[in-house]
N, C-alpha and C positions, 0 to 999 in steps of 0.2 A: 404925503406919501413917504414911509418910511424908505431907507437907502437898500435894505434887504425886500424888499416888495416890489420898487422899483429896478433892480436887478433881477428878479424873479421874471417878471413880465418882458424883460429885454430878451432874457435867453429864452425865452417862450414863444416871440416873435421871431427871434433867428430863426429855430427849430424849426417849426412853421413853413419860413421858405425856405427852409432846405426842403421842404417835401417831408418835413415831422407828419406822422400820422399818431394817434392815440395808440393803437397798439403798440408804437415804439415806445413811447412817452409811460406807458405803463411796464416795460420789459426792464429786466436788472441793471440796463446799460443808464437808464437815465428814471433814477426811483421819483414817484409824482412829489416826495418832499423838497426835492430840490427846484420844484417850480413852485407856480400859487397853491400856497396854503386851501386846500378843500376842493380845489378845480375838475381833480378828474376824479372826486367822490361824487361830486355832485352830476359830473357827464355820465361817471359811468351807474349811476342811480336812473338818470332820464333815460340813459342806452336800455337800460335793464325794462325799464318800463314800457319804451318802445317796443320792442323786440315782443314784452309781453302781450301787447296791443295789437300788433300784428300776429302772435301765434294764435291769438283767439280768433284774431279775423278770416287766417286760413282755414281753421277748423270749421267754423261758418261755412264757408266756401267749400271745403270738403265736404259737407253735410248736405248741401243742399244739390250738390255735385250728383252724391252719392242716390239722393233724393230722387234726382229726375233719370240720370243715367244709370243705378243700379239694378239690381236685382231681376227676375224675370222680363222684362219686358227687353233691357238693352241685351240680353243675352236669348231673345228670340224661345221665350218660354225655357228657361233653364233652371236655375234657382232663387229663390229668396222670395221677394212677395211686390204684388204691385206699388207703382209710385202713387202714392192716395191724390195728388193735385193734377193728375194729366187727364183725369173727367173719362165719361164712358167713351167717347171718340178712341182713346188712345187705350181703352181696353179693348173693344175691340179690333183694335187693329194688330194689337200682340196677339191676341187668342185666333186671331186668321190664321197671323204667321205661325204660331205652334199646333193650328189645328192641319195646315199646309205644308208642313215641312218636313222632306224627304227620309226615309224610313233611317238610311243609315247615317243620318244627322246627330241622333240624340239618341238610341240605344243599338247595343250588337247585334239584339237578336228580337224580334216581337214577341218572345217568351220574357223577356227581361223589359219590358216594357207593360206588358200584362201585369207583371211582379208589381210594378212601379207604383204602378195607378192603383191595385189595389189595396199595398199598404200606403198609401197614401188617402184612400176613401176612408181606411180602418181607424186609423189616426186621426181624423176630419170626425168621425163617428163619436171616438171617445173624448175630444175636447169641446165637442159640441154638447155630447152628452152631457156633459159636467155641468153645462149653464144652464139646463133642463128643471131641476130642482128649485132654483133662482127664481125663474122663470115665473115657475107653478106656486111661488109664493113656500115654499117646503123650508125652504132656509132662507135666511138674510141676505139682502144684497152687499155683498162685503165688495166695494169697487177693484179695490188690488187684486184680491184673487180672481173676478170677471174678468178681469183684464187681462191678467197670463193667460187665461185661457183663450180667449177674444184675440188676442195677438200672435196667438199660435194658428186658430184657427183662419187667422187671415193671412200668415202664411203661406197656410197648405194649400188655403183657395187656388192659389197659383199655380203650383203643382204638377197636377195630373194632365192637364191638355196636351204638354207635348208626347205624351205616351197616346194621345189619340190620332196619332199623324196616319196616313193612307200606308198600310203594309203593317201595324199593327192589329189586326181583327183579332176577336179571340178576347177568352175570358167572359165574363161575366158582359160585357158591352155588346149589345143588338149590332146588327149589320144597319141597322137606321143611325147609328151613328157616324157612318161614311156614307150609302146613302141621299143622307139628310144632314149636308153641313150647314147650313147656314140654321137650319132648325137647332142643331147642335150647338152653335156656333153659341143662338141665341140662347139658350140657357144657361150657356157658362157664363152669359155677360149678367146674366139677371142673378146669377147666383151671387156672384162677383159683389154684383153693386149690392144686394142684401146684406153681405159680410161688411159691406165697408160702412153700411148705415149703423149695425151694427158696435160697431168699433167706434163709431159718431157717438152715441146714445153712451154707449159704453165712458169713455174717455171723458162727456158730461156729467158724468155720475146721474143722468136721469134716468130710473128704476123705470118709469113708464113708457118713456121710448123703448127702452129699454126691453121691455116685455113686448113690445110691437113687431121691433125688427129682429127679435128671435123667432119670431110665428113668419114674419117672412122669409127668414136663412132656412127654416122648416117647409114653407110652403113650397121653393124652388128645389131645393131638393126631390121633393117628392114630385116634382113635375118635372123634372128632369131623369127620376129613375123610373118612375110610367112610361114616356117614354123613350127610353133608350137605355134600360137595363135589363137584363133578362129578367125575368118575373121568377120567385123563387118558390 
């Protein structure tokens, strides 16, 4: 051991107990050359790595956070779109609460909740529509572009029910939609889960499921505006 290496490592271990920490050890007063040659290249390369190790692993964490406690369901039917792994139990159990939740919870006025729910059907209408074509064999199944749309549309799935809360009546929605909650209740969850098969088929890239549970996200709909949409 050289006499310069071996001094290097002496004043390394002073350092040390005095209570040296790295960030000192890296600051003007004590430059890493004057200790071991390569020492805190090499710590602060594994720091760097760590740190990177961990940013990934909170994003994970964040994600799957975001996953279960996000969107509609932890905000009581607000915004964003269902958590796709809490299974129809945990849809229905959101679509209660926003089908039950008190008028001046979620809009000012039952005229602005009218508003709500209907562009948010119109919207539902034209992104739906777009995967019609697909469907019918008319164009190609191009997955990416299915998919924007299928992802939009399972969005808005979510959407509308808190604009069906008791002291909203009005618009284009039968008085069987208050009613008849539970009848209610239950087509929003069939609809639901039709979008999310949907968005299964989809995300598979299989064209044949694919053409199945678009005849279902069709089917519920129109048994859901039989009954409980005024007839036009």
């Amino acid at each position: 051991m050289t006499t310069r290496l071996r001094a290097s490592l002496l004043h390394l271990a002073a350092r040390m107990r005095l209570g040296f920490s790295r960030r000192g050890a890296a600051s003007n007063d004590c430059p890493a050359s004057e200790l071991v040659p390569g020492f805190f290249t090499m710590s602060s390369s594994a720091s760097h790595a760590r740190r990177r190790r961990a940013g990934k692993q909170d994003r994970r964490v964040g994600e799957r956070k975001a996953s279960l406690n996000g969107g509609w369901m932890a905000r009581a039917l607000g915004a964003g779109f269902p958590a796709r792994k809490l299974g129809p139990l945990a849809l229905g159990v959101a679509l209660t609460a926003g089908l039950s939740a008190p008028a001046h919870a979620q809009f000012k006025t039952p005229q602005d909740a009218v508003k709500y729910r209907g562009s948010t059907m119109v919207l539902l209408g034209a992104h739906f529509g777009r995967l019609a074509p697909v469907a019918k064999k008319e164009v190609s199944f191009d997955q990416a572009a299915v998919q924007a749309n299928v992802d939009v549309v399972r969005m808005l799935a979510s959407l509308p029910w808190a604009a069906y809360a008791p002291g909203y009546e009005g618009g284009e929605a039968r008085s069987s939609v208050w009613t008849n909650r539970e009848g209610f209740r239950k087509a929003g969850e069939d609809f639901q889960a039709a979008v999310l098969q949907l968005d299964d088929a989809t995300q598979a890239g299989d064209f044949n499921a694919f053409r199945v549970a678009f005849g279902k996200v069709g089917q519920s709909c129109k048994a859901c505006h039989d009954s409980f949409r005024v007839k036009k």
